[in-house]
MIMAR-237268 format. One record per atom (N, C-alpha, C, O): residue number from 0; x, y, z; atom name; residue in three letters. Coordinates in nm, 3 decimals. Atoms other than C-alpha are relative to their C-alpha. Layout:
PT    n       xx       yy       zz  atom  res
PT  NUM        X        Y        Z    CA  ALA
...
REM end
This chain:
PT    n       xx       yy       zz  atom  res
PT    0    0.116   -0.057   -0.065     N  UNK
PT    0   -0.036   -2.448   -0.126    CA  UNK
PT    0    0.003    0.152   -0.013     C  UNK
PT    0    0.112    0.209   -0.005     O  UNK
PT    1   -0.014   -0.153    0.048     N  UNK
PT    1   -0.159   -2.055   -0.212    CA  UNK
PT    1    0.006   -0.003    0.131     C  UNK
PT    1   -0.006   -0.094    0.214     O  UNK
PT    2   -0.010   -0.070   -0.159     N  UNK
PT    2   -0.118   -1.852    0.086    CA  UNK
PT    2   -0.126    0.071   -0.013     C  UNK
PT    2   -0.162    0.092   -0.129     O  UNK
PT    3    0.111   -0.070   -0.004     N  UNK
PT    3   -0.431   -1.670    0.172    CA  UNK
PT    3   -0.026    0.155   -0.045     C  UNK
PT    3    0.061    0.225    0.008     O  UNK
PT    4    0.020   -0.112    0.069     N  UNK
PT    4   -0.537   -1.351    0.004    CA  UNK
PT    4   -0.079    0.087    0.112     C  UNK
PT    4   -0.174    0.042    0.176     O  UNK
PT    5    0.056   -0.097   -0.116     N  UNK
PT    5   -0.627   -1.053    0.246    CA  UNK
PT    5   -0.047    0.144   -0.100     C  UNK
PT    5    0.018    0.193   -0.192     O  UNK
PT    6    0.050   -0.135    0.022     N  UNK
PT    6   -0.857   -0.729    0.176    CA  UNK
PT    6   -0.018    0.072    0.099     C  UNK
PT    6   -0.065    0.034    0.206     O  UNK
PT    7   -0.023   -0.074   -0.078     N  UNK
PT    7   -0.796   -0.415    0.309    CA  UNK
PT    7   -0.141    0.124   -0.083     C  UNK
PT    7   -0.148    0.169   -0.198     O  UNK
PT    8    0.131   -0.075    0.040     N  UNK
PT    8   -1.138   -0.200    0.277    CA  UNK
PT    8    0.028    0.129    0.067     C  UNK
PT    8   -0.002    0.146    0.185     O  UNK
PT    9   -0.037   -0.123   -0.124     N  UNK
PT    9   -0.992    0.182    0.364    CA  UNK
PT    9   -0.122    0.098   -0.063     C  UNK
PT    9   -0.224    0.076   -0.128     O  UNK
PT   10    0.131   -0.104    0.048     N  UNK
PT   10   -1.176    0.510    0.309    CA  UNK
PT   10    0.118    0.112   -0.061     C  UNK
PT   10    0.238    0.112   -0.030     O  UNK
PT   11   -0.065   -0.095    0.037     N  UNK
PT   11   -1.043    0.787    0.142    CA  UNK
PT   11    0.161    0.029    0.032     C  UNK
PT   11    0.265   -0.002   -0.028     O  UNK
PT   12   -0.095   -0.032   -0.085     N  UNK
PT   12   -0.821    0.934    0.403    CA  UNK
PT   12    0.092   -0.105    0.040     C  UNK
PT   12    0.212   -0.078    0.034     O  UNK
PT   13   -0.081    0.070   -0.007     N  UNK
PT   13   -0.690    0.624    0.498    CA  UNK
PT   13    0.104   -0.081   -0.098     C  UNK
PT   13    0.210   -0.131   -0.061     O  UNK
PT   14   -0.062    0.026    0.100     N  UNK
PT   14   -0.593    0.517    0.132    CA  UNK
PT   14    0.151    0.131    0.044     C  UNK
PT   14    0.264    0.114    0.089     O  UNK
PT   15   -0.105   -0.143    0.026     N  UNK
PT   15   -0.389    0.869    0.123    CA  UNK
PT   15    0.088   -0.017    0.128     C  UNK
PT   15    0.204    0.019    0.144     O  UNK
PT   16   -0.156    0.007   -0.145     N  UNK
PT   16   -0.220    0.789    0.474    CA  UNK
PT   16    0.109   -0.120   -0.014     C  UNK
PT   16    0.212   -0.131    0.053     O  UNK
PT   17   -0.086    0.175    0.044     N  UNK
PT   17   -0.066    0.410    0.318    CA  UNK
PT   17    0.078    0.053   -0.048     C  UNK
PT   17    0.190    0.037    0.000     O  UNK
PT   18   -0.080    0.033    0.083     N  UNK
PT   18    0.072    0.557    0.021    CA  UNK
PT   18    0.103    0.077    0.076     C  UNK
PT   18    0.218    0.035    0.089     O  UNK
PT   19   -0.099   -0.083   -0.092     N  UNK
PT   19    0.228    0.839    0.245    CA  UNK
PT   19    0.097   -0.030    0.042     C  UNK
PT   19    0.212    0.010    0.031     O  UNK
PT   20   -0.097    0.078   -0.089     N  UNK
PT   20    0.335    0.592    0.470    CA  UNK
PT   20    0.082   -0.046   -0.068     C  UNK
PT   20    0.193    0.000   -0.043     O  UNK
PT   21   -0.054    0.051    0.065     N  UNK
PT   21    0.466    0.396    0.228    CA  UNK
PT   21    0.127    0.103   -0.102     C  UNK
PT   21    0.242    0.069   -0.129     O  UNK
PT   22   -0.136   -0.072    0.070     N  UNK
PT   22    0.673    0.669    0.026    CA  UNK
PT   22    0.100    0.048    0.091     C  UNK
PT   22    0.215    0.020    0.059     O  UNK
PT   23   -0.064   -0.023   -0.117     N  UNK
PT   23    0.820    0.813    0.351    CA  UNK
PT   23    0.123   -0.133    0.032     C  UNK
PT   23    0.241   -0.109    0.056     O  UNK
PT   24   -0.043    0.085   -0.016     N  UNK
PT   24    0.920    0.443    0.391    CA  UNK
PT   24    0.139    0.001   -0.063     C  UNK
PT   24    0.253    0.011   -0.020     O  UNK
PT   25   -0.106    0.005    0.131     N  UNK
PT   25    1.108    0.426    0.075    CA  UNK
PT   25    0.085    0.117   -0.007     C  UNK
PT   25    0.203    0.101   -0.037     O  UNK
PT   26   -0.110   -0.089   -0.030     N  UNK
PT   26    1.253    0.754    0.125    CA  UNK
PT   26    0.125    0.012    0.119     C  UNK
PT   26    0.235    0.068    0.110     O  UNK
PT   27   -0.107    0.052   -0.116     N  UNK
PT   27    1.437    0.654    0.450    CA  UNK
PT   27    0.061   -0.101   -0.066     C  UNK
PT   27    0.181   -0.075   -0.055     O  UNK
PT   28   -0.071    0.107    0.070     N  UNK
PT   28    1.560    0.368    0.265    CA  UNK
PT   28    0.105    0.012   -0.047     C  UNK
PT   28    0.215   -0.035   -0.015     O  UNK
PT   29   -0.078   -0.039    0.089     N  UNK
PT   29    1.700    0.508    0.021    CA  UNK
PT   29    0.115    0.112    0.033     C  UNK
PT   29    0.225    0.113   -0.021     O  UNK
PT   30   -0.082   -0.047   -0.092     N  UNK
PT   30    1.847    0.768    0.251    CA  UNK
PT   30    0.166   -0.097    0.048     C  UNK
PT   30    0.288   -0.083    0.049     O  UNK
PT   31   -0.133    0.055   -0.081     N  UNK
PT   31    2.019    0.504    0.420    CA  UNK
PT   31    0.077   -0.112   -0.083     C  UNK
PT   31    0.170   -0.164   -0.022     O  UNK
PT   32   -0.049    0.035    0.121     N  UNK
PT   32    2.121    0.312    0.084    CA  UNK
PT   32   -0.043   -0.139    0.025     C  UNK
PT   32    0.046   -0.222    0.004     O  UNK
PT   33    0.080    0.144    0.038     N  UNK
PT   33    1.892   -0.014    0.107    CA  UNK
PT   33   -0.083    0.013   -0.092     C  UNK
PT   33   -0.132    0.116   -0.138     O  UNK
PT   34    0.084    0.040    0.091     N  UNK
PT   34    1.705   -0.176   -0.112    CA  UNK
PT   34   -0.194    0.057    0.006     C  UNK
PT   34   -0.271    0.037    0.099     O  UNK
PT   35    0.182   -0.020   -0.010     N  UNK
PT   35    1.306   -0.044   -0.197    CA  UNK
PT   35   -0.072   -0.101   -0.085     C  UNK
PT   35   -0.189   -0.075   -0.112     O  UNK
PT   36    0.075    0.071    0.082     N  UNK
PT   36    1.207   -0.319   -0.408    CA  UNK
PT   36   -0.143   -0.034    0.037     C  UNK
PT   36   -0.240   -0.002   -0.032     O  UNK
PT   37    0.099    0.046   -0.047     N  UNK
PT   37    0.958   -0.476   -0.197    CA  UNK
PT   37   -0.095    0.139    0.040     C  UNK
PT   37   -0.217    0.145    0.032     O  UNK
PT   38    0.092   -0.163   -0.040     N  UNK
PT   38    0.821   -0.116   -0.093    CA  UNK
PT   38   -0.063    0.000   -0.107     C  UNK
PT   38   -0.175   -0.051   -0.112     O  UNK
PT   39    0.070   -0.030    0.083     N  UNK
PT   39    0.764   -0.015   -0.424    CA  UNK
PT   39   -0.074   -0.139   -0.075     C  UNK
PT   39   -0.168   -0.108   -0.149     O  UNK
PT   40    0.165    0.076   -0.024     N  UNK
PT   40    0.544   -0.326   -0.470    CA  UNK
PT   40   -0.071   -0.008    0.036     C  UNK
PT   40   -0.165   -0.057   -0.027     O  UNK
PT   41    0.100    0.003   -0.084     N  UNK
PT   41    0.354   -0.292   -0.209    CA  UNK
PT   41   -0.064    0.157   -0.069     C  UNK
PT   41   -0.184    0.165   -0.041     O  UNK
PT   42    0.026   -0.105   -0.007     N  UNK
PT   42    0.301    0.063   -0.332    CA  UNK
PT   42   -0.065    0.025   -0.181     C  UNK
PT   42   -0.130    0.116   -0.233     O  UNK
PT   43    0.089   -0.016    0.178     N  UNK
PT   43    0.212   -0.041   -0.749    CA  UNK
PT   43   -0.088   -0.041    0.042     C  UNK
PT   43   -0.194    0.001   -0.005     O  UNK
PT   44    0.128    0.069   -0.001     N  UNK
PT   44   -0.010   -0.256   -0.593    CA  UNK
PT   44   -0.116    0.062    0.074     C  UNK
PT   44   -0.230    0.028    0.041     O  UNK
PT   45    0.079   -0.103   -0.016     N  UNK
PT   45   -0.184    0.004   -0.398    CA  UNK
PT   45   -0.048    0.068   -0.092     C  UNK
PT   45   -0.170    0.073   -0.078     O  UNK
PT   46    0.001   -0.112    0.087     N  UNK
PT   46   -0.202    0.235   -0.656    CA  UNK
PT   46   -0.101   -0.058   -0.101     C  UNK
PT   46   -0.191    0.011   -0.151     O  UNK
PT   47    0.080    0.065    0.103     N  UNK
PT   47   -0.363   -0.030   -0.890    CA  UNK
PT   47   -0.120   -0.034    0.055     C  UNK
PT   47   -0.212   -0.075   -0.016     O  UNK
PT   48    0.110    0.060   -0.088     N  UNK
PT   48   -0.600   -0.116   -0.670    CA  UNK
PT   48   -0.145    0.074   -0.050     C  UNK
PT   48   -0.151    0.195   -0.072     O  UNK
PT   49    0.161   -0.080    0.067     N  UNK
PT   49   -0.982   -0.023   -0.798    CA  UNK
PT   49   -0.042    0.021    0.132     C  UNK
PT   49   -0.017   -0.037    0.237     O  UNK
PT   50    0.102   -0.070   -0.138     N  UNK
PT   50   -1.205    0.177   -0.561    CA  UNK
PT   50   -0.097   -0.055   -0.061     C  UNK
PT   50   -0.126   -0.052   -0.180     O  UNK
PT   51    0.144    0.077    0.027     N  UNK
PT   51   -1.526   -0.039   -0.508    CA  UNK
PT   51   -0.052    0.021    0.118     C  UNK
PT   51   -0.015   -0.010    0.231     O  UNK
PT   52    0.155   -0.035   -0.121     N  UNK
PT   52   -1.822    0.074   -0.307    CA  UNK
PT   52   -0.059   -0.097    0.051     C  UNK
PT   52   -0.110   -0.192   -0.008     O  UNK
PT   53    0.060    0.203   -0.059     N  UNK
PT   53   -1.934   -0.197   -0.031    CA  UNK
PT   53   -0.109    0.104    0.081     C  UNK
PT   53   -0.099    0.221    0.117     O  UNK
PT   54    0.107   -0.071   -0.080     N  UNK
PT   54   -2.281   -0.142    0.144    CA  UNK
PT   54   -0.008   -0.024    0.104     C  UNK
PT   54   -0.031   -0.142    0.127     O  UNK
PT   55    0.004    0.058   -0.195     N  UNK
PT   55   -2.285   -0.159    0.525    CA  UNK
PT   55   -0.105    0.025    0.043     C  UNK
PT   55   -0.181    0.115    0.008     O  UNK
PT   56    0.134    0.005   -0.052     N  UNK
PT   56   -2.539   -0.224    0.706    CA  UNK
PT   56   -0.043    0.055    0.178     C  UNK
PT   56   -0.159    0.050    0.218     O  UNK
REM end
């Protein structure tokens, strides 16, 4: 069974506060000598992510 697929619809600013978050993440990590694997997935897959314009109503 797939597991369910989730979209995250940010704006600008909030894109730029994930990856933040997310490198910050990985830099404590690595600080403290764990693994970032799963970080830096979460963080190609941001990065790849297309910007698409939704119309609200």
């Amino acid at each position: 069974m797939k597991s369910p697929k989730y979209h995250l619809y940010l704006t600008e600013k909030e894109h730029h506060l994930l990856i933040q978050a997310l490198i910050d993440l990985k830099n404590k990590l690595l600080n403290d000598g764990r693994y970032t694997d799963a970080v830096d997935e979460v963080i190609i897959k941001v990065l790849k992510n297309t910007k698409k314009k939704i119309r609200t109503s």
